[in-house]
C-alpha positions as CSV (number, residue, x, y, z in Angstrom):
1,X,0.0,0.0,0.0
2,X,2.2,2.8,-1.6
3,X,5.9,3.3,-0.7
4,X,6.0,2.3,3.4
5,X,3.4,0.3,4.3
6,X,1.9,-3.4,3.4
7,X,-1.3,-4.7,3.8
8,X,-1.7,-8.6,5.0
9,X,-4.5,-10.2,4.2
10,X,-6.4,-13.0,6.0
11,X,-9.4,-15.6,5.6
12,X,-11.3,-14.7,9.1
13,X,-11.1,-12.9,12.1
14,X,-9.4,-15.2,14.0
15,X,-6.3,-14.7,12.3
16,X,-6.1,-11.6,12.0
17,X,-6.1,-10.9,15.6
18,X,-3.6,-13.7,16.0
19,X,-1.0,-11.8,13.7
20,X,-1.7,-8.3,14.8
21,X,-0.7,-10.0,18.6
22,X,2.3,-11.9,16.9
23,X,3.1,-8.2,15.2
24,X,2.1,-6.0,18.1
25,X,4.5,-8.5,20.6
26,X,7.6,-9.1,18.3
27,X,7.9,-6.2,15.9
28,X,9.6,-6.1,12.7
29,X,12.7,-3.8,11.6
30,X,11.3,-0.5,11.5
31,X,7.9,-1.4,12.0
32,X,6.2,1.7,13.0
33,X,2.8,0.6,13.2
34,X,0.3,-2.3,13.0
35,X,-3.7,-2.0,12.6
36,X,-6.0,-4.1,12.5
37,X,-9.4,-4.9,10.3
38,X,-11.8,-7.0,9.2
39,X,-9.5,-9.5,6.7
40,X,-6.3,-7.5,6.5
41,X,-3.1,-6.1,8.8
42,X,-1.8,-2.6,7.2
43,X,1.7,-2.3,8.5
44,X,3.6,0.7,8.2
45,X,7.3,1.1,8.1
46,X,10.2,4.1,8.4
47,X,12.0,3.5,5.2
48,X,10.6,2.0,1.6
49,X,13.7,-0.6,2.3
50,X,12.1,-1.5,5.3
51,X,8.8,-1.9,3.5
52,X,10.4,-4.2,1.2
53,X,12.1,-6.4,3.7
54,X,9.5,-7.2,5.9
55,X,7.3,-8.0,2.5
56,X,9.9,-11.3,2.3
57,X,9.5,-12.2,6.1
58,X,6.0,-12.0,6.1
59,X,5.4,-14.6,3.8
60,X,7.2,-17.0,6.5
61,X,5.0,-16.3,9.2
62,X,3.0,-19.2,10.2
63,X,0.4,-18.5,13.2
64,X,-2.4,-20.7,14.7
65,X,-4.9,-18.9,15.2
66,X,-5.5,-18.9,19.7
67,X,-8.8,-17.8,21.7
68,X,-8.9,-14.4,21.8
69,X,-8.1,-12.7,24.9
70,X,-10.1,-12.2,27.8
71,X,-11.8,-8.6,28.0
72,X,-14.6,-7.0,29.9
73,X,-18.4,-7.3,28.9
74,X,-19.9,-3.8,28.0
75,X,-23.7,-3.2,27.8
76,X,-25.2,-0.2,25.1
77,X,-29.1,0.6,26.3
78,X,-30.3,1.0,22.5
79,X,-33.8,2.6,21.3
80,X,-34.2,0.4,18.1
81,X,-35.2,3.9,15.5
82,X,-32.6,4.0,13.4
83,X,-33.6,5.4,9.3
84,X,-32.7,2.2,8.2
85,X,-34.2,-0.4,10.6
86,X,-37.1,-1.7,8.2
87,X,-34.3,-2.2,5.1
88,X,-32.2,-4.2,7.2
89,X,-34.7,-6.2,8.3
90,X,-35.3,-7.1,4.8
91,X,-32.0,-7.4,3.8
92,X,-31.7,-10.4,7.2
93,X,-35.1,-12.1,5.8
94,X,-36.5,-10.9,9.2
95,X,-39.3,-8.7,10.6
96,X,-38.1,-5.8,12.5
97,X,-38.6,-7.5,15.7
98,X,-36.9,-10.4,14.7
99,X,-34.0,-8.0,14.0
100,X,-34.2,-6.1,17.9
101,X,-34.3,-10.0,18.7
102,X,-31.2,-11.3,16.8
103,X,-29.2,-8.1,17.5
104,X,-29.9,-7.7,21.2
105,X,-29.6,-11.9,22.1
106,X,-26.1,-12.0,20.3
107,X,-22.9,-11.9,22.0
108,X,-20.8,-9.5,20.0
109,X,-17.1,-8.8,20.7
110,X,-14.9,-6.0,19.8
111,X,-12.5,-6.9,17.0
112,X,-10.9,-4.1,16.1
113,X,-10.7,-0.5,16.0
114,X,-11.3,2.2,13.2
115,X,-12.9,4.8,11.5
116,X,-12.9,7.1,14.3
117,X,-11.8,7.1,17.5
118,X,-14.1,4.8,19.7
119,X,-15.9,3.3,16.7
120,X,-15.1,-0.5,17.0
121,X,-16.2,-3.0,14.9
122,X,-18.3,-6.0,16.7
123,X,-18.7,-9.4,15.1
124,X,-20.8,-11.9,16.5
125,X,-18.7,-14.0,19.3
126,X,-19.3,-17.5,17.3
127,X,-17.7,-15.9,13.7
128,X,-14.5,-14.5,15.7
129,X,-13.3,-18.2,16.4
130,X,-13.6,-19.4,12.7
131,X,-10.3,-19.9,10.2
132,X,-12.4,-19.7,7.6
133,X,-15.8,-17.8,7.1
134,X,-18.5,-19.9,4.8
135,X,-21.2,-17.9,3.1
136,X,-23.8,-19.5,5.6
137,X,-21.9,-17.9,8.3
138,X,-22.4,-14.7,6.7
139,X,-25.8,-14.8,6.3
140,X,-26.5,-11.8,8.7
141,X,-24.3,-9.8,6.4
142,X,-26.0,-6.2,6.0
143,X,-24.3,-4.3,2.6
144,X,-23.5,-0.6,2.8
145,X,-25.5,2.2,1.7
146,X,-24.7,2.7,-2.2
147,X,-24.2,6.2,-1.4
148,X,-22.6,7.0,2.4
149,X,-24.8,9.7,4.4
150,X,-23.2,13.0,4.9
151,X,-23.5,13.1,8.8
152,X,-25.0,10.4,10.9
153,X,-25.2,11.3,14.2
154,X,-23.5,10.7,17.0
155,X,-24.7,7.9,19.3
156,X,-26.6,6.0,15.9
157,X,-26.0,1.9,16.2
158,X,-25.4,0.4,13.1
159,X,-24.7,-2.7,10.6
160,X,-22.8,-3.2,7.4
161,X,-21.1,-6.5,6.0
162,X,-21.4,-9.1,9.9
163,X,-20.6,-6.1,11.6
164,X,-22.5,-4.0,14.1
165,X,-21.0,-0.6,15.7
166,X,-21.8,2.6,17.1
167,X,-21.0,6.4,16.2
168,X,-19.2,7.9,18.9
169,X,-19.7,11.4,16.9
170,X,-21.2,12.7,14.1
171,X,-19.3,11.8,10.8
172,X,-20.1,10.7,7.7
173,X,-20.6,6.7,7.0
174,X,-22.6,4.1,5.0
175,X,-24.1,2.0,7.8
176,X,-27.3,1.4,8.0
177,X,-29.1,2.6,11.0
178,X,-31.1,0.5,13.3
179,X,-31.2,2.0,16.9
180,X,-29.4,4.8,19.0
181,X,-27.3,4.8,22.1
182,X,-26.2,7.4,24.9
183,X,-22.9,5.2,25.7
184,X,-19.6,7.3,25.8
185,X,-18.1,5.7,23.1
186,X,-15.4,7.9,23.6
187,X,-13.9,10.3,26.3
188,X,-10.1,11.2,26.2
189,X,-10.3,12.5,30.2
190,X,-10.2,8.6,30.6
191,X,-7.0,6.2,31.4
192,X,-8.9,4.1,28.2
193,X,-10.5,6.6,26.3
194,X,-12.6,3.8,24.2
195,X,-15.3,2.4,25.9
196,X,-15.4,-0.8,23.3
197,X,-11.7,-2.3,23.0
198,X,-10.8,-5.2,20.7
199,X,-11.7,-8.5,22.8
200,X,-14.6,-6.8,24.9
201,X,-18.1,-8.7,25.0
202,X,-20.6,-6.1,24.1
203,X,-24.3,-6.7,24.8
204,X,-27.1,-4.5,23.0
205,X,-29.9,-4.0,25.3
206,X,-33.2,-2.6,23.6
207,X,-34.8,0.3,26.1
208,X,-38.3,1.6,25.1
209,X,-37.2,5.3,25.5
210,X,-35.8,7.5,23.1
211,X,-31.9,8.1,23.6
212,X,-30.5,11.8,23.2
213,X,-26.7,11.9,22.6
214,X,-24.8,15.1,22.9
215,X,-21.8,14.5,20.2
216,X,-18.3,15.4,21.6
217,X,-16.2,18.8,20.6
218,X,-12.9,20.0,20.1
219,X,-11.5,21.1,23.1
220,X,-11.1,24.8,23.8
221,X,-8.2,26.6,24.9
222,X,-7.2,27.8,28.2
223,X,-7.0,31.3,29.2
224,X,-3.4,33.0,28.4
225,X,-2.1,35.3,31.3
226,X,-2.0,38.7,29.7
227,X,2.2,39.0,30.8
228,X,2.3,35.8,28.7
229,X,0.4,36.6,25.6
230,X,2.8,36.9,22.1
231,X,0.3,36.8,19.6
232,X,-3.9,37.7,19.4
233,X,-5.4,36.4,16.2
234,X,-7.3,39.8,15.0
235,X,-9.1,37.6,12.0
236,X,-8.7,33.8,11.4
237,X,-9.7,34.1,7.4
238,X,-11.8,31.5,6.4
239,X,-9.8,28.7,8.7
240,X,-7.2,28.9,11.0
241,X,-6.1,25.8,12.7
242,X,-3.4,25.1,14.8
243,X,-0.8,22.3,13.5
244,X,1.8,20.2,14.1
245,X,3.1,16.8,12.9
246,X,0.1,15.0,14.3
247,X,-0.3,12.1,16.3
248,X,1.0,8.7,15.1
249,X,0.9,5.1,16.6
250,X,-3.0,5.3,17.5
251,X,-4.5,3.6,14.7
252,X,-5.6,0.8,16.7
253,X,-7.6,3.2,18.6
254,X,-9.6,4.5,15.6
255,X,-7.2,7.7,15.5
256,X,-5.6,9.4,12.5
257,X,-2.0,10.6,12.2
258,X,-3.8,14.1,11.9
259,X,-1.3,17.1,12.0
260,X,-0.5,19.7,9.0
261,X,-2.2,18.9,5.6
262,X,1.3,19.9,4.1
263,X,4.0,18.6,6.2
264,X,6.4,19.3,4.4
265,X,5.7,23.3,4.5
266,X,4.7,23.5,8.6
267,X,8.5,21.7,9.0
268,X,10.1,24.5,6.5
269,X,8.5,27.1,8.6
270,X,9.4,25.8,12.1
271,X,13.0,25.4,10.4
272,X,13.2,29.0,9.1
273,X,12.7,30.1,12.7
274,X,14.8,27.4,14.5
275,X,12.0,25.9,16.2
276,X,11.8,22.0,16.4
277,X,10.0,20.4,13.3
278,X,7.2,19.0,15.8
279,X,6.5,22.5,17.4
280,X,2.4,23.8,16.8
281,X,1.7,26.3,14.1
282,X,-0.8,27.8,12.7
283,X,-2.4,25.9,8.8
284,X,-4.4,28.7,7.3
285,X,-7.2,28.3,4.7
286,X,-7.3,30.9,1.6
287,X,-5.6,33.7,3.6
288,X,-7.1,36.6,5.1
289,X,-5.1,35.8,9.0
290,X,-4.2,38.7,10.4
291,X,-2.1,38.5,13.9
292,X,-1.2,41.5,16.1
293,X,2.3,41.0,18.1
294,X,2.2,42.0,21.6
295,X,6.4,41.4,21.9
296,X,9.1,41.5,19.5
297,X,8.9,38.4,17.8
298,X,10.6,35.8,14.7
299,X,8.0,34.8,12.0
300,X,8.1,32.7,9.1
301,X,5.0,31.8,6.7
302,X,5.1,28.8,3.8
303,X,3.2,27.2,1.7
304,X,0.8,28.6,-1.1
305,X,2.0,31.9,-2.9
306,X,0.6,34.7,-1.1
307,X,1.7,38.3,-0.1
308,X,2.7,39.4,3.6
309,X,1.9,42.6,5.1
310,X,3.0,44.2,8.2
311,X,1.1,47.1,9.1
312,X,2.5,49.7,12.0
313,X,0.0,51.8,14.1
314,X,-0.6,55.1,13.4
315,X,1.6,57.7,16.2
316,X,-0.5,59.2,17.9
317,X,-0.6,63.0,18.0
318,X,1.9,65.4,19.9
319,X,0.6,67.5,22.9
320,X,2.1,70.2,21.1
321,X,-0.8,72.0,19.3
322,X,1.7,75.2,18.0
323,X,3.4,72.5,16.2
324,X,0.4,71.0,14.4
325,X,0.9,67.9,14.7
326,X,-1.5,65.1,14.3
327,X,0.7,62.0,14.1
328,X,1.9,60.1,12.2
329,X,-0.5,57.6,9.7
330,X,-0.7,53.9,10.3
331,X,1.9,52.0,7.6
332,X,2.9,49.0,5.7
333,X,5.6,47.1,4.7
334,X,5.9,43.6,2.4
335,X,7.7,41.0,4.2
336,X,9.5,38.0,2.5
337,X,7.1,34.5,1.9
338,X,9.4,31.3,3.2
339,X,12.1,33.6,5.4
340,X,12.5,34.5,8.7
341,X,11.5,38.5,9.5
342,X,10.9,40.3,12.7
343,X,7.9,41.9,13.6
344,X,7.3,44.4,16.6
345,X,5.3,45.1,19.6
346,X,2.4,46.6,18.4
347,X,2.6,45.2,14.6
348,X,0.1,43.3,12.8
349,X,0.9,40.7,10.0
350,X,-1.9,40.2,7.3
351,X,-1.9,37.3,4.7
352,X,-3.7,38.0,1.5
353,X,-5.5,35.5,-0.3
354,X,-3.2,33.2,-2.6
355,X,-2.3,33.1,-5.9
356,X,-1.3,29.4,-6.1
357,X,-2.1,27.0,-3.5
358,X,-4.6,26.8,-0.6
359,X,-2.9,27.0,3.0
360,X,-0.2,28.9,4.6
361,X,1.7,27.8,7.3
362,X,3.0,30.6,10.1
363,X,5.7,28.9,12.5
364,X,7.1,31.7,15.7
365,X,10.1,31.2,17.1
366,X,9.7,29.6,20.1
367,X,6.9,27.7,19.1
368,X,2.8,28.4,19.7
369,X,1.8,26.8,23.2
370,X,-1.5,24.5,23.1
371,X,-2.4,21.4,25.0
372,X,-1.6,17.9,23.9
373,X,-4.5,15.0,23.2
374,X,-2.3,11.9,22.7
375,X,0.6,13.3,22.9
376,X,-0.2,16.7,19.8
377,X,-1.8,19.8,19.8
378,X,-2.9,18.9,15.9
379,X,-6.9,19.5,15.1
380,X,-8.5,16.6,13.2
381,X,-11.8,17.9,11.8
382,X,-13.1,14.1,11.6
383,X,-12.4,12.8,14.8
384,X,-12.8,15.4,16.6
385,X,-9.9,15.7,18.9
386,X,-7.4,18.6,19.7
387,X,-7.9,22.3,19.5
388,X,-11.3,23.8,18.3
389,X,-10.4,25.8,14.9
390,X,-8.6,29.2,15.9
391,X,-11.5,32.1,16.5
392,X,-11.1,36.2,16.7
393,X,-9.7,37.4,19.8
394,X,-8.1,34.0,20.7
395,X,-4.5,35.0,22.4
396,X,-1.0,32.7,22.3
397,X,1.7,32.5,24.3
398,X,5.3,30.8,23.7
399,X,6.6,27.0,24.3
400,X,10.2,28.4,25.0
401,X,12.1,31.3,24.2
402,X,13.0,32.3,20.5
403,X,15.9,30.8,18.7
404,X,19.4,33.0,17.8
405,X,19.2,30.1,14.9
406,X,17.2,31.0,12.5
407,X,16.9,31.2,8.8
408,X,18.2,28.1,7.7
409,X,16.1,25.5,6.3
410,X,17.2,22.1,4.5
411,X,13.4,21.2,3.9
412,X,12.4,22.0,0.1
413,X,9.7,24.0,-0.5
414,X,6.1,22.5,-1.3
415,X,5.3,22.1,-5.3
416,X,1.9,24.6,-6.0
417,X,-0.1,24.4,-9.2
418,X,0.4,26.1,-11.9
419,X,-1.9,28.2,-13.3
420,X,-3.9,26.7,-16.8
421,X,-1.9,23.9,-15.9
422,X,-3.1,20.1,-14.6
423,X,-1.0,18.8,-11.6
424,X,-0.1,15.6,-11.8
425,X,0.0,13.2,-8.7
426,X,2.3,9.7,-9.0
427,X,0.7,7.1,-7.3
428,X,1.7,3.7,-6.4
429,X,-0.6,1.3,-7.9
430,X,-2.5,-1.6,-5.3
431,X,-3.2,-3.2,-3.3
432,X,-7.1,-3.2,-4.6
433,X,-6.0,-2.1,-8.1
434,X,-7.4,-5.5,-9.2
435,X,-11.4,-4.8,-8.7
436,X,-10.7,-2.7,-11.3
437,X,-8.9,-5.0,-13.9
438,X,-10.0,-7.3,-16.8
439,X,-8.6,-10.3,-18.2
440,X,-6.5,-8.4,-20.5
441,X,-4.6,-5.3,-18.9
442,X,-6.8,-2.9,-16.1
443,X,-9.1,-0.5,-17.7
444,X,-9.7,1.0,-13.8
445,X,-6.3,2.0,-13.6
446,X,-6.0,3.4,-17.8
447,X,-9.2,5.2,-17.2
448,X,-7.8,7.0,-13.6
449,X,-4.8,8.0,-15.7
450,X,-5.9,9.0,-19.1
451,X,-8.9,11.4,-17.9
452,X,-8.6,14.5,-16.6
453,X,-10.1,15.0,-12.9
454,X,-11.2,18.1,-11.7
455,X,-10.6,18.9,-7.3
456,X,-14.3,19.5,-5.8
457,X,-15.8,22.1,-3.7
458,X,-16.4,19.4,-1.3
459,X,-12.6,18.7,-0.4
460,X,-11.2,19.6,2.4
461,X,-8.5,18.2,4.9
462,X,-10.3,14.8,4.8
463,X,-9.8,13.8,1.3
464,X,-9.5,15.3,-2.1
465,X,-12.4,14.6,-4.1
466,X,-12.0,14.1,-8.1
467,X,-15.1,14.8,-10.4
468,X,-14.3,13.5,-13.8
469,X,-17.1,12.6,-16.6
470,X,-20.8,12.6,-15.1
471,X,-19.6,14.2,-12.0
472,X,-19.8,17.7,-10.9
473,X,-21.2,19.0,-7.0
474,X,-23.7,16.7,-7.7
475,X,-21.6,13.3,-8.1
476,X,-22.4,11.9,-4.8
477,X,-26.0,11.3,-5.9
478,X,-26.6,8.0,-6.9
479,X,-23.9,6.0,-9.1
480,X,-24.4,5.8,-12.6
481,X,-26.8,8.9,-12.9
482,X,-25.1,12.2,-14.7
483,X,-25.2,14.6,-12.3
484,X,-27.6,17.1,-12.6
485,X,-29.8,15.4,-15.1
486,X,-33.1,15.9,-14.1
487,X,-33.9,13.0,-16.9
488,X,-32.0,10.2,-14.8
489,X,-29.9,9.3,-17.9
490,X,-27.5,6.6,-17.0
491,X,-24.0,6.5,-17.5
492,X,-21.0,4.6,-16.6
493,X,-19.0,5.0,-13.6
494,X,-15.5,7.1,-15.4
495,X,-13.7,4.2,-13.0
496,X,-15.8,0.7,-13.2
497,X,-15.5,-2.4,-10.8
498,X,-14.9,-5.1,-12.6
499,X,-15.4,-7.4,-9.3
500,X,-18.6,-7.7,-8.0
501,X,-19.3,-8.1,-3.6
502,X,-18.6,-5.4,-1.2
503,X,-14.8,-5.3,0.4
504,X,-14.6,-5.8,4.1
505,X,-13.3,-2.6,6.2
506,X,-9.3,-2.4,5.5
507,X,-6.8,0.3,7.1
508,X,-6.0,2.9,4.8
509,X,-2.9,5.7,4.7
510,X,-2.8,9.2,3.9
511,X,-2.5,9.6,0.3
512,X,-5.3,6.3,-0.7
513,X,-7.1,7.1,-3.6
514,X,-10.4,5.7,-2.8
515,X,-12.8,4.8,-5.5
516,X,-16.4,4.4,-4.4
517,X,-19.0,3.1,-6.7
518,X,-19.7,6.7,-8.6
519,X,-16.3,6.2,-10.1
520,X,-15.0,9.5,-8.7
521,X,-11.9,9.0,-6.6
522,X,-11.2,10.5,-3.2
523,X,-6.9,10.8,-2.3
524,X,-7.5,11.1,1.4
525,X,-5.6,13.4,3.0
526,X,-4.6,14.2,6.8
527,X,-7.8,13.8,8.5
528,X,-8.7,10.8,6.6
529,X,-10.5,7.8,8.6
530,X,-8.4,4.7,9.8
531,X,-10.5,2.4,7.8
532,X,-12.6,2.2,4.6
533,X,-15.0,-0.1,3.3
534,X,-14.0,1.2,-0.4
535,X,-11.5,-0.8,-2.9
536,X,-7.9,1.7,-2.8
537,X,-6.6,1.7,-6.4
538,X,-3.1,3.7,-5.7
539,X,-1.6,5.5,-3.1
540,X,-0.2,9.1,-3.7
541,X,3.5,9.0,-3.5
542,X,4.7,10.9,-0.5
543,X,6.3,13.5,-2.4
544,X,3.3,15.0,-3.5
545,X,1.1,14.7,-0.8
546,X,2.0,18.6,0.1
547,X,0.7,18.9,-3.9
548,X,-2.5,17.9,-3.2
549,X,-2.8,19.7,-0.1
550,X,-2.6,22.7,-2.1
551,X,-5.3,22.2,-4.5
552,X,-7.8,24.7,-5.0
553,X,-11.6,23.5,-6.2
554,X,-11.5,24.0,-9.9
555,X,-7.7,22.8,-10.8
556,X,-7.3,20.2,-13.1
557,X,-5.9,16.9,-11.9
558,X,-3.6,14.0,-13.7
559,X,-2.5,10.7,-12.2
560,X,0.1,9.3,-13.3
561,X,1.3,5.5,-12.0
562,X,5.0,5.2,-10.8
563,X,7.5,2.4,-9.8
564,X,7.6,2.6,-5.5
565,X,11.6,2.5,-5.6
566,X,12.5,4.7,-8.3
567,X,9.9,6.8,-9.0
568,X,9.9,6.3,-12.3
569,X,6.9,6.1,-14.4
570,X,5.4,2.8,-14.9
């Protein structure tokens, strides 16, 4: 799965969880992380060298699959009124209260972790136990929505493929609904902040009331002394988030990486003012950030090509009225993109709206103070976790004191589209590149290369999403239909399956191109869930995920497939 990570895969359950223990217990060579799914292990590694070795040892792994280890039972109280209740019942060959039946008798356990933090996938206790799964024992198997829900709220119980879960938040997801809880699925204030962990026994218990479920926030920020405060944000633009280099080794937990959508220009920034790489910034959306400077103070801003502005108070007037003087008028100055440059007590910096790209980065030396969740200060829109999104009048102090080291920077400088131009994203074909072949040559990966995408309004730090022929704002509708064709004239997905079924949930890595059934690919980005239940065709190389960071809705968008190693085109 792209340059650094591998994906096992397995016939049940069962072994699964034996070789994520195997893997979690006796890691290999730069092994930097192992989650867990439904039928497969992603494994992620430092080096592409790494990735390569551990490719060979894998294949001489031999496991027997053991009984799963011993957890705690956990009981949801569920109101069974979910949208979807009646559909599911179909699908199951059952009435509805043959469904609350079946759902609420079975013993589920936790298997693993994804999605979001505190949404666990629970099989039925019998099918955990099984080498192999038959299609009778699948029977109970629920398919996905064809098109996912924008938001499901938070607290909804639901089922897709054997699997049954609950949303500890609102997201977005393809489940379909049968019931509601008021668990907390989630709560980072506790020593385990999911309340479901792989190996719990879960009970459903159906209550005749209906549940209300207040979905979790971002967490604010505490109160800055005003002796301590270095920075006030005067105007956040259209987003202002603070950043850093996110929080890895949680998968297993449901939790992203998070951090900067373009890593590579927060660490040039921190670097220009000799903070550390990991210190918290501030990722800004389409400009307009302005920041008054209460002391003296080192700035640098990256990223997409905009224009800095340092404006200096107008003086006020002299006591001396002979003199006539009335002070002197509030000015400007231009200040260098991707250097270091000093701004004073008093002083405002202003970013304009780029020209090419889509988010700044601004790095002070000394670095921005902000609490930790799991260890960063990073805000992940999806899950939820980490600092609300920066708001007017919001003040900042300093980590440490500012660096004497500054201006020196041996991280390159993010590529931005050119203007009339299409970027071009290299990808790493696989590992599901093969729902999309034929018997002669792969007309899904031809097709992802040879059109030309166009980024959507609807992208943001989640994923990238590519509208190509038929799609358009509209391309989430259902598959097949051209968007906005109020005659429902069919047409074929730009990207078409060639293997029927539904895949089970598999972990996925930043930079996944995602196709869903429309056709229309999604590259998921730094906010992207742990899991996905859609086939991934290629992953974007890691040199160019700062690229598609910086895409604006509108640009035109070329994939082009290239050899892991080298780099060179396939």
């Amino acid at each position: 799965m792209g340059q650094r990570a591998l994906l096992a895969e397995f016939g049940s359950a069962a072994e699964v969880l034996a070789f994520h223990r195997h893997l979690s217990a006796k890691p290999l060579t730069g092994q930097l992380e192992a989650i867990p799914a439904a039928r497969t292990v992603l494994l992620s590694f430092r080096t592409r060298l790494q990735a390569q070795e551990a490719q060979r040892q894998l294949r001489r792994i031999r496991l027997r699959p053991g009984a799963p280890e011993e957890g705690r039972e956990v009981e949801l109280r569920v109101h069974y009124d979910g949208a979807d209740l009646e559909t599911a019942a179909q699908h199951l060959g059952r009435s509805v209260q043959g469904l609350i039946d079946w759902h609420s008798s079975t013993r589920w356990m936790g298997a693993f972790g994804g999605f979001a933090p505190g949404f666990t996938y629970c099989l039925p206790e019998q099918l955990v136990a099984k080498r192999r799964l038959r299609k009778s024992d699948l029977a109970a198997a629920v398919p996905r929505l064809q098109t996912p829900r924008t938001e499901v709220p938070a607290g909804a119980v639901g089922l897709a493929g054997e699997f049954s879960a609950a949303y500890p938040r609102s997201s977005p997801g393809g489940w379909q609904l049968i019931g509601t809880t008021d668990a907390p699925l989630w709560d980072i204030n506790r020593a385990e902040p999911a309340l479901i962990r792989p190996g719990d026994t879960v009970r459903y218990r159906p209550v005749p009331e209906r549940i209300t479920v207040s979905s979790g926030t971002q967490t604010g920020l505490p109160a800055v002394p005003a002796s301590d405060v270095v920075l006030e944000v005067l105007t956040p633009g259209p987003q202002t988030l603070l950043q850093d280099l996110g929080r890895p080794g949680h998968g297993e937990l449901g939790v992203p990486r998070s951090g900067a959508a373009d890593l590579q220009a927060l660490r040039q920034a921190n670097q220009l003012v000799g903070n550390p790489e990991e210190a918290v910034g501030f990722e800004t959306l389409y400009g307009g950030l302005e920041l008054a400077v209460q002391q003296t103070s080192i700035l640098s801003v990256t990223g997409a090509e905009t224009s800095l502005t340092i404006i200096t108070p107008a003086a006020p007037a002299t006591s001396n009225m002979a003199s006539g003087s009335t002070g002197q008028p509030e000015q400007t100055r231009e200040v260098p993109l991707r250097a270091p440059f000093l701004i004073y007590a008093g002083e405002r910096l202003r970013l304009s709206t780029p020209s090419r790209g889509l988010r700044n980065y601004v790095a002070v030396s000394g670095g921005v103070a902000a609490p930790a969740v799991l260890g960063s200060a990073a805000t992940d829109l999806l899950s939820g976790l980490g600092p609300k999104p920066v708001s007017a009048g919001q003040r900042f102090a300093l980590v440490g004191a500012p660096s004497g080291f500054v201006g020196i920077a041996d991280v390159a400088r993010t590529a931005l589209p050119e203007p009339g131009v299409p970027a071009t994203l290299r990808f790493v074909p696989g590992p599901r590149d093969e729902w999309f072949a034929a018997k002669h040559g792969n007309p899904g990966l031809e097709a992802l290369q040879s059109l030309t995408w166009e980024v959507s309004a609807d992208s943001n730090r989640i994923g990238l999403r590519c509208t190509g022929p038929g799609g358009g704002q509209d391309s989430a509708a259902a598959p097949g239909v051209a968007a906005g064709s109020s005659s429902g004239t069919v047409t074929e997905p730009p990207i078409m399956r060639t293997q029927e079924g539904e895949l089970p949930s598999e972990p996925v890595v930043r930079g996944a191109i995602q196709v869903p059934p429309s056709g229309q690919p999604v590259v998921f980005l730094a906010d992207h869930p742990v899991t996905g239940g859609y086939p991934v065709i290629g992953v974007v190389v890691s040199e160019d995920l700062g690229l598609a960071a910086q895409l604006p809705p509108g640009t035109e968008l070329r994939f082009r497939a290239v050899d892991p190693l080298t780099l060179d085109a396939l």
